[in-house]
ZAMARGU-4260 file (C-alpha; in steps of 0.2 Angstrom, whole numbers, plus 5000, padded with zeros to 4 digits):
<rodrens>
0) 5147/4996/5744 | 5145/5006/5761 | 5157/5016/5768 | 5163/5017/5786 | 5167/5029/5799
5) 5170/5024/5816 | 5167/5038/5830 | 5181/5035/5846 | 5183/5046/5863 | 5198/5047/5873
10) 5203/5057/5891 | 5189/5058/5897 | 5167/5054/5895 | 5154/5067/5892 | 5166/5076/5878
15) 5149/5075/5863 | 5154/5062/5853 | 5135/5059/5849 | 5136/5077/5843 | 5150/5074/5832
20) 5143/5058/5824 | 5128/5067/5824 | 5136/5083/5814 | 5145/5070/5802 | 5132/5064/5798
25) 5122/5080/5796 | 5135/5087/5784 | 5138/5070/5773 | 5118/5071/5771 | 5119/5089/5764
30) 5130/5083/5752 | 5118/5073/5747 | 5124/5056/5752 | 5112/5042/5761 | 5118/5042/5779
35) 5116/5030/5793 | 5121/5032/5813 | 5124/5017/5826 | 5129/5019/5842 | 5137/5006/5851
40) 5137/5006/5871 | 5149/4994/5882 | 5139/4993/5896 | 5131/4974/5898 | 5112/4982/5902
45) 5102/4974/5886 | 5095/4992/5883 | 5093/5009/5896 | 5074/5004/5899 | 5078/4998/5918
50) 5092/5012/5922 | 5090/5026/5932 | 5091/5042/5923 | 5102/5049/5933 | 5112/5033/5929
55) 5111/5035/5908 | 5102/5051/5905 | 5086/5051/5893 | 5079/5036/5887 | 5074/5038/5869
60) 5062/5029/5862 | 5062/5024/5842 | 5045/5020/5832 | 5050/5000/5833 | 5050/5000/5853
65) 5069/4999/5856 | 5072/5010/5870 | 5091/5018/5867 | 5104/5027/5870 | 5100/5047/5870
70) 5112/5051/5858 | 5100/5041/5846 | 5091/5055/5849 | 5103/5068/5843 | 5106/5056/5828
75) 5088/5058/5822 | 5086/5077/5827 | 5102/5081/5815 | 5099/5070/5801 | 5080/5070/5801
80) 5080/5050/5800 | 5069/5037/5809 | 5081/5025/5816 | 5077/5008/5822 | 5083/4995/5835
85) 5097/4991/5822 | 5105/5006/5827 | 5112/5003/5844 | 5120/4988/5850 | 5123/4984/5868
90) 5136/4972/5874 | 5122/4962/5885 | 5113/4961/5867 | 5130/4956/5859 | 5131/4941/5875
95) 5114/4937/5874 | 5114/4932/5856 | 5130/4921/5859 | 5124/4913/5870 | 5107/4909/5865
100) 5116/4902/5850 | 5128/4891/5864 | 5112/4885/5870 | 5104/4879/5853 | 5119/4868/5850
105) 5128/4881/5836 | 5143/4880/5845 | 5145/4862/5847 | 5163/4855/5847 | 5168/4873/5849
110) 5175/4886/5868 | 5165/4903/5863 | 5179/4916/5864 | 5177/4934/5864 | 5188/4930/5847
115) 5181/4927/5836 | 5165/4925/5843 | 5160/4939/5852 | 5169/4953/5839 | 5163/4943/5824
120) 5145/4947/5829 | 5150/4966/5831 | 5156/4965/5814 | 5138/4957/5809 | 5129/4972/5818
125) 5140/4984/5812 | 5136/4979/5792 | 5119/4976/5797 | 5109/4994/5791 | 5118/4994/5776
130) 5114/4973/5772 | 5097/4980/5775 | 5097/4994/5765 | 5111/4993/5751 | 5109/5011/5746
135) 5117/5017/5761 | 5133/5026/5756 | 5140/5029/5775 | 5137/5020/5790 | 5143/5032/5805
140) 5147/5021/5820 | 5150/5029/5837 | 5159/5019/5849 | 5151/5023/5868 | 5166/5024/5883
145) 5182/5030/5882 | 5199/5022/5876 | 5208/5013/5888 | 5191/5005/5898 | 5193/4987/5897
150) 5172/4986/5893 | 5175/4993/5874 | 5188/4981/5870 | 5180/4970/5859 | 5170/4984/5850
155) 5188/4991/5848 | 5196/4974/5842 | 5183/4974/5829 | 5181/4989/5822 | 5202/4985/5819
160) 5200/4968/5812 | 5185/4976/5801 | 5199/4990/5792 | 5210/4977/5792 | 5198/4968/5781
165) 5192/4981/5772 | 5201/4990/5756 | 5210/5007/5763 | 5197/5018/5755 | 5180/5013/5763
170) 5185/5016/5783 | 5189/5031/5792 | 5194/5033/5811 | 5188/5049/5818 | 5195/5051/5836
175) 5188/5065/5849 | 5200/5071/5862 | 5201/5083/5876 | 5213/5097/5873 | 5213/5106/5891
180) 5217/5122/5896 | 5225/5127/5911 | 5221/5143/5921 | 5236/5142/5930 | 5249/5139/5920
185) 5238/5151/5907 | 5241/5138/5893 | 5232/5124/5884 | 5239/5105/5886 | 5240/5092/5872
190) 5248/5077/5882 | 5230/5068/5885 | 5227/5069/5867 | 5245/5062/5862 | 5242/5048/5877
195) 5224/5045/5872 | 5230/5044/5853 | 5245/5032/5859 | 5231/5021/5868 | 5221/5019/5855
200) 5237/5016/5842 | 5240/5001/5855 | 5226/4993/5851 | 5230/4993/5832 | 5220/5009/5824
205) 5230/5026/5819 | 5217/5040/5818 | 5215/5048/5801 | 5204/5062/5810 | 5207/5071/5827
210) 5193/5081/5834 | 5199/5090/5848 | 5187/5096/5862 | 5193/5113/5871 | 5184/5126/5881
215) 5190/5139/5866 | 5197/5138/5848 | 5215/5128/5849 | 5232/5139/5842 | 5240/5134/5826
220) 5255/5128/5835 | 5244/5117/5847 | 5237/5109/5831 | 5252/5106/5823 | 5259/5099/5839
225) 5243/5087/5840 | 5251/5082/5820 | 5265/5077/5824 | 5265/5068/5839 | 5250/5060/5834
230) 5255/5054/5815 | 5238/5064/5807 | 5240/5078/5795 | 5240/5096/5803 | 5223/5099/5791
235) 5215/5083/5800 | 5215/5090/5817 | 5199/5098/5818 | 5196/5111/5831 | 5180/5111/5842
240) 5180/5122/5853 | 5162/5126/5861 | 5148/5131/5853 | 5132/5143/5858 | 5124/5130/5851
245) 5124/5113/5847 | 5119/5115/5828 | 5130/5127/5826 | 5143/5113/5827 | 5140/5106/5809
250) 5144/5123/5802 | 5160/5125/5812 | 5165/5107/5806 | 5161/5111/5788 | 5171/5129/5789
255) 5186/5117/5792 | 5183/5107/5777 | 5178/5092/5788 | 5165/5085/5776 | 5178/5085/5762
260) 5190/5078/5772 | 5180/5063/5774 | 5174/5062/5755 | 5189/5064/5749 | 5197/5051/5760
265) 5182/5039/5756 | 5184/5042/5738 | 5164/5046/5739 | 5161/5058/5723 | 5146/5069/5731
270) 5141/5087/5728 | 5146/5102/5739 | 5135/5101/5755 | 5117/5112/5756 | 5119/5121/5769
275) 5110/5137/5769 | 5092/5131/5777 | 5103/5124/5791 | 5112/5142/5792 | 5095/5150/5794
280) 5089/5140/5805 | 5105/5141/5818 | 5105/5161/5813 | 5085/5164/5824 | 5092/5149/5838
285) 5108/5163/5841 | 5097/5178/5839 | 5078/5177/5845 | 5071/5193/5844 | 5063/5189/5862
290) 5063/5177/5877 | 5050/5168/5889 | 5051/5158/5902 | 5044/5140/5905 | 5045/5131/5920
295) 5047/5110/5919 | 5042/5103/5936 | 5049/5085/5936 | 5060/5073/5947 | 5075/5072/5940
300) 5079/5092/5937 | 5096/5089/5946 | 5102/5080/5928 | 5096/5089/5914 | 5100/5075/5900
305) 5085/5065/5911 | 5075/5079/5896 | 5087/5082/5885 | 5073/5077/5870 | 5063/5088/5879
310) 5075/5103/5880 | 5079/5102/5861 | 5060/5103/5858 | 5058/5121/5866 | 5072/5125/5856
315) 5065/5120/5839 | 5050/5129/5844 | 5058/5143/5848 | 5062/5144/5830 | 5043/5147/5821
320) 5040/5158/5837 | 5055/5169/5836 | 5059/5166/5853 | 5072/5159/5867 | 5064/5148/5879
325) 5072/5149/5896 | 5068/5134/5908 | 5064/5135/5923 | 5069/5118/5932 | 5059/5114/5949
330) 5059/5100/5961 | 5045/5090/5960 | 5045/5088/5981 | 5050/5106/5982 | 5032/5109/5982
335) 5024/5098/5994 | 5032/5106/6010 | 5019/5113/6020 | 5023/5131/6017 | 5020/5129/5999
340) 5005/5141/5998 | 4995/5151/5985 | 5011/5164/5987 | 5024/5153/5987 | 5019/5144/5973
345) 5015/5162/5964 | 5034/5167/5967 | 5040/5149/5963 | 5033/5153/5946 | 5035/5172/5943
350) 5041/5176/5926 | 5035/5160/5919 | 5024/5159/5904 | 5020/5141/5904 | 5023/5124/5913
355) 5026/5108/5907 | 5027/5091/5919 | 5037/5077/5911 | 5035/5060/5910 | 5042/5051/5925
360) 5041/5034/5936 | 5038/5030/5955 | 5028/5042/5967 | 5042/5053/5973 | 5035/5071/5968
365) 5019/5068/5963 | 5009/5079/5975 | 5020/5093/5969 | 5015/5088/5950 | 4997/5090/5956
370) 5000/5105/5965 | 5008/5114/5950 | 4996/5108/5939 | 4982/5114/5948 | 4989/5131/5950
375) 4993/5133/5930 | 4975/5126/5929 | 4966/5139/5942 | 4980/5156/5933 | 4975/5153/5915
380) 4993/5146/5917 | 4998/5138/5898 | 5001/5120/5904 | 5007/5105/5893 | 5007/5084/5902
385) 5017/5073/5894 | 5014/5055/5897 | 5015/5056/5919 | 5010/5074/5917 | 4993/5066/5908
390) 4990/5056/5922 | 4994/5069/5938 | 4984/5080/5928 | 4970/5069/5929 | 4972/5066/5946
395) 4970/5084/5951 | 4956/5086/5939 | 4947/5072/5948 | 4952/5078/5965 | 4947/5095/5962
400) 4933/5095/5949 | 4926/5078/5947 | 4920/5076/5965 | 4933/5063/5969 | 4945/5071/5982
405) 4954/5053/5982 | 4956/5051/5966 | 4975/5044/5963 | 4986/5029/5954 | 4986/5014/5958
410) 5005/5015/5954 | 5005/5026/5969 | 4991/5020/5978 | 4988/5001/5973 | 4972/5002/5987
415) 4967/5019/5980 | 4949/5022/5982 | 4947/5031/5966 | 4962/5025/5954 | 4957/5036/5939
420) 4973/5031/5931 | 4977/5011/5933 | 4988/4997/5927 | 4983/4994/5907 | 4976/4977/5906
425) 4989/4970/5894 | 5001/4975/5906 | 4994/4964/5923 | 5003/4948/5924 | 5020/4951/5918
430) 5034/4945/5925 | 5049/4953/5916 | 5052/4973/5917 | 5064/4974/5904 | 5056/4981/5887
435) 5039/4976/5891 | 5029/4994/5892 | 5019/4998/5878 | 5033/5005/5868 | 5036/5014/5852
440) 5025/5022/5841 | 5006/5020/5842 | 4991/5028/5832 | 4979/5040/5839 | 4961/5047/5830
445) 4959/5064/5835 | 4942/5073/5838 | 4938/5087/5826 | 4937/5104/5832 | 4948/5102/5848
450) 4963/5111/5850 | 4972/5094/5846 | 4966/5092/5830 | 4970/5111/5828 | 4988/5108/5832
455) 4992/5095/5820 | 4980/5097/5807 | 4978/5083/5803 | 4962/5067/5808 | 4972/5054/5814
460) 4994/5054/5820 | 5006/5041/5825 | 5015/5045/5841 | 5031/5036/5852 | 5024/5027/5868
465) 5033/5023/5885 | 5019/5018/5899 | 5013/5004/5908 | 4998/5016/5916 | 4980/5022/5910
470) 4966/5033/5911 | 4955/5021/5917 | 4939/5021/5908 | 4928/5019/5922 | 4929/5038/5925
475) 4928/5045/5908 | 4910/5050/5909 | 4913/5058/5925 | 4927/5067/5919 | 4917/5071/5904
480) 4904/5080/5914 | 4916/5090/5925 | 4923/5098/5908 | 4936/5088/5901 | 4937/5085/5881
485) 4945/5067/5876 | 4952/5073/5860 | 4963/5059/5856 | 4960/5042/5856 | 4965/5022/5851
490) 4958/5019/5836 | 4947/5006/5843 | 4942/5020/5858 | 4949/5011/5872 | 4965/5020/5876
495) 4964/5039/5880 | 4981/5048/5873 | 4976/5068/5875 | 4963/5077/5886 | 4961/5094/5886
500) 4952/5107/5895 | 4944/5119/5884 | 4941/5135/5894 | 4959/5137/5897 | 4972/5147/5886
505) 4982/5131/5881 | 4977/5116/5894 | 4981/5102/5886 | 4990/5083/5890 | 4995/5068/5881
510) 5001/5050/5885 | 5014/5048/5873 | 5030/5057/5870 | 5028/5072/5860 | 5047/5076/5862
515) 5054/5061/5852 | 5050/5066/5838 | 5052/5084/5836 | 5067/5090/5824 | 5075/5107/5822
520) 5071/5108/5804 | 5053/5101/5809 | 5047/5107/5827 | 5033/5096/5835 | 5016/5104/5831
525) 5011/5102/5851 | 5027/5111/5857 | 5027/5126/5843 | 5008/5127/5850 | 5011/5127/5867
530) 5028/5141/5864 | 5015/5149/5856 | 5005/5151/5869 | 5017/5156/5882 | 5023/5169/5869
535) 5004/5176/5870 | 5002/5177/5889 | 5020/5185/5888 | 5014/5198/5877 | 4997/5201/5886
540) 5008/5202/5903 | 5019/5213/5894 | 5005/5225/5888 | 4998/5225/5906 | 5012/5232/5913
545) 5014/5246/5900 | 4996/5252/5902 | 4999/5251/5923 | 5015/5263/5919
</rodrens>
């Protein structure tokens, strides 16, 4: 039988409790256990796939298709587990099976409730992974929102009926609260946790674990004030105060005997957690010998979780390269002012190593993306597309190279007289946006001797997908006589998934998303590459400028 631990945030949003379950997770795995996360959101969206990213953040794409919550991401980064769609639950999913179900008649006789009904299939979902797979030993559940919204009522009113009707020793309710400090009164507060506790109580769950959110580590009389006034023991309030880094946050969790703490009141007899390769690992993140920077051109710099897979891939390649890798964030339509020239763009980019353009949607920025791409392309710059950076890229190249100076989209131009990157066929007469791009993860045969093949060593990979757009094949022999390599393809050869250029230092692009599947314990081949890179120009730049002196 499973265990259960239900992840809860109160005071206010944004406080990491996808880090925390995350870390959990991370540490009960190091003690050798089977460990699987959930996350359920509130909001009635089905899935993230039609939200604004400045609206949800990241969406992260698992190798099934589902398109989810970014904190799936940091699920499978810490516990260096595929999830599937299994693994988060939306409350339009939860009303959409119900009332698929009215509508076939399974209800007849019956006034569908939100009891039992609607938390009767949260329960379902909840015990789902672990029906599926009985050698799970502790399904992690994180509970999206914060205490007191009236959206996560049911998921609350579930997860209490589910320890109600579970024996005493296979659930745990870990709660994270803000414990705020105040600069004017020179003091930290605990009433929003005692409120936030008292909230939750209200609804019918005690806490047996308080993780308490604070700009720096909380006094021993805060905590045992936080005890008391919150019914936990002192030793279950666990201080989390912020970290350098966010790995280092299963380390400060385990200094605090968290991971015991949860055996022990799970009555789960497991070995003492593994954690030296982890330590390691953290130890070069806190202290790279050296730094370079990178600049991300992209649309939606003004909300950096819009990347966030992409920001934790630099840092995991980082790691083999013994570096820091400092962003450089710029504005997509910062570069297609008029004054942008040869200059401008050369102090826009001074002290960077590299450039990466993200994956995106709509034509807001695009010329900018061309711009900075043919500017890495024409320096000797080490560039790296992913998925719309493929396609601007290709759009510049074409422009510039191939003798098409109207070479464009049609998902920017639909008249384009040139659209070297269109519409894939599959994707031409549908009606329904939602969860209906080519999704998830995909094969691609690589071409021996390029530097793709180089980078992953390996024939043939399997990578995740989110696009609806194409290198349009009509081109490809042009583009194949202006210089560019295909060196990743469908296996049946009809879809291009990397180019690269191969007179260039690193000049290389793909249509999938490289980012999704890069761990810290496992950095994606393409990123350490492309780090790599950067860290060679660095040093060459570096050199110059000692000879010059």
């Amino acid at each position: 039988m499973a265990k259960y631990v239900f992840v809860t945030g109160g005071v206010v949003s944004a406080l990491g409790k996808g880090i925390a379950s995350a870390s959990i997770g991370q540490l009960l795995k190091a003690r050798g256990l089977r460990v699987v996360l959930q996350k359920f959101d509130p909001y009635l969206n089905v899935d993230p796939g039609t939200m604004s990213p400045y609206q949800h953040g990241e969406v992260f794409v698992l190798d099934d298709g589902a398109e989810c919550d970014l904190d799936l991401g940091h699920y499978e980064r810490f516990t260096d587990t595929n999830l599937s769609r299994i693994n988060n639950l939306t409350s339009g999913v939860v009303y959409e099976t119900i009332l698929q179900r009215e509508r076939k008649g399974e209800y007849l006789g019956r006034t569908v409730q939100v009891i039992p009904h609607v938390t009767d299939e949260i329960k379902r979902r909840l015990q789902l992974p672990a029906e599926l797979d009985p050698g799970i030993d502790v399904v992690v559940t994180e509970i999206g929102g914060t205490v007191g919204d009236i959206e996560s009522l049911p998921f609350l009113e579930a997860i209490r009926q589910f320890r109600l009707e579970s024996p005493v020793q296979d659930t745990l309710s870990v709660h994270l609260t803000l414990v705020p400090y105040i600069a004017a009164a020179g003091e930290i507060k605990t009433k929003p946790t005692q409120h936030s506790v008292r909230e939750l109580r209200s609804i019918g769950i005690q806490p047996d674990v308080l993780i308490c959110r604070a700009e720096a580590p909380m006094p021993e009389d805060a905590r045992r004030k936080i005890a008391l006034f919150c019914n936990v023991p002192a030793e279950n309030v666990i201080n989390a105060p912020d970290a350098r880094s966010i790995y280092e946050v299963p380390l400060n969790f385990h200094a605090q005997g968290l991971d015991d703490l949860i055996c022990g009141r799970l009555q789960l007899a497991a070995p003492p957690a593994e954690l030296e390769a982890w330590r390691r690992m953290v130890g070069i993140i806190l202290n790279p010998p050296d730094a370079l920077r990178i600049a991300v051109v992209g649309k939606y710099v003004g909300l950096k979780d819009a990347y966030k897979s992409i920001i934790e891939s630099f840092i995991h390649a980082g790691i083999p390269n013994r570096v820091h890798v400092e962003l450089e964030w710029v504005d997509a339509e910062s570069l297609e002012d008029r004054d942008v020239g040869d200059r401008r763009l050369a102090e826009v980019f001074a002290g960077c190593d590299g450039l990466l353009v993200p994956g995106g949607f709509g034509d807001r920025g695009i010329e900018g993306k061309i711009i900075a791409v043919r500017y890495a392309r024409e320096r000797g710059l080490p560039f790296l597309g992913i998925c719309l950076g493929l396609q601007v890229a290709m759009i510049e190249i074409g422009r510039d190279l191939a003798g098409l100076p109207r070479a464009n989209s049609s998902e920017f131009d639909p008249a384009a007289e040139h659209p070297v990157i269109d519409l894939m066929r599959e994707q031409r007469d549908l009606k329904q946006m939602g969860a209906t791009m080519r999704l998830g993860a995909w094969p691609c045969v690589l071409r021996p001797g390029t530097l793709a093949a180089s980078c992953y060593d390996a024939p043939e990979i399997s990578e995740r997908h989110r696009h609806r757009y194409e290198v349009n094949n009509a081109y490809r022999e042009r583009f194949e006589a202006a210089g560019v390599v295909f060196s990743g393809l469908s296996p049946d050869g009809r879809l291009v998934e990397m180019i690269e250029l191969p007179d260039h230092p690193f000049f290389l692009a793909c249509q999938f998303h490289p980012e999704l599947k890069s761990r810290p314990n496992r950095p994606h081949p393409l990123f350490t590459r492309f780090v790599a890179a950067a860290a060679a120009r660095l040093r060459a730049r570096n050199g110059s400028a000692a000879a010059a002196s």
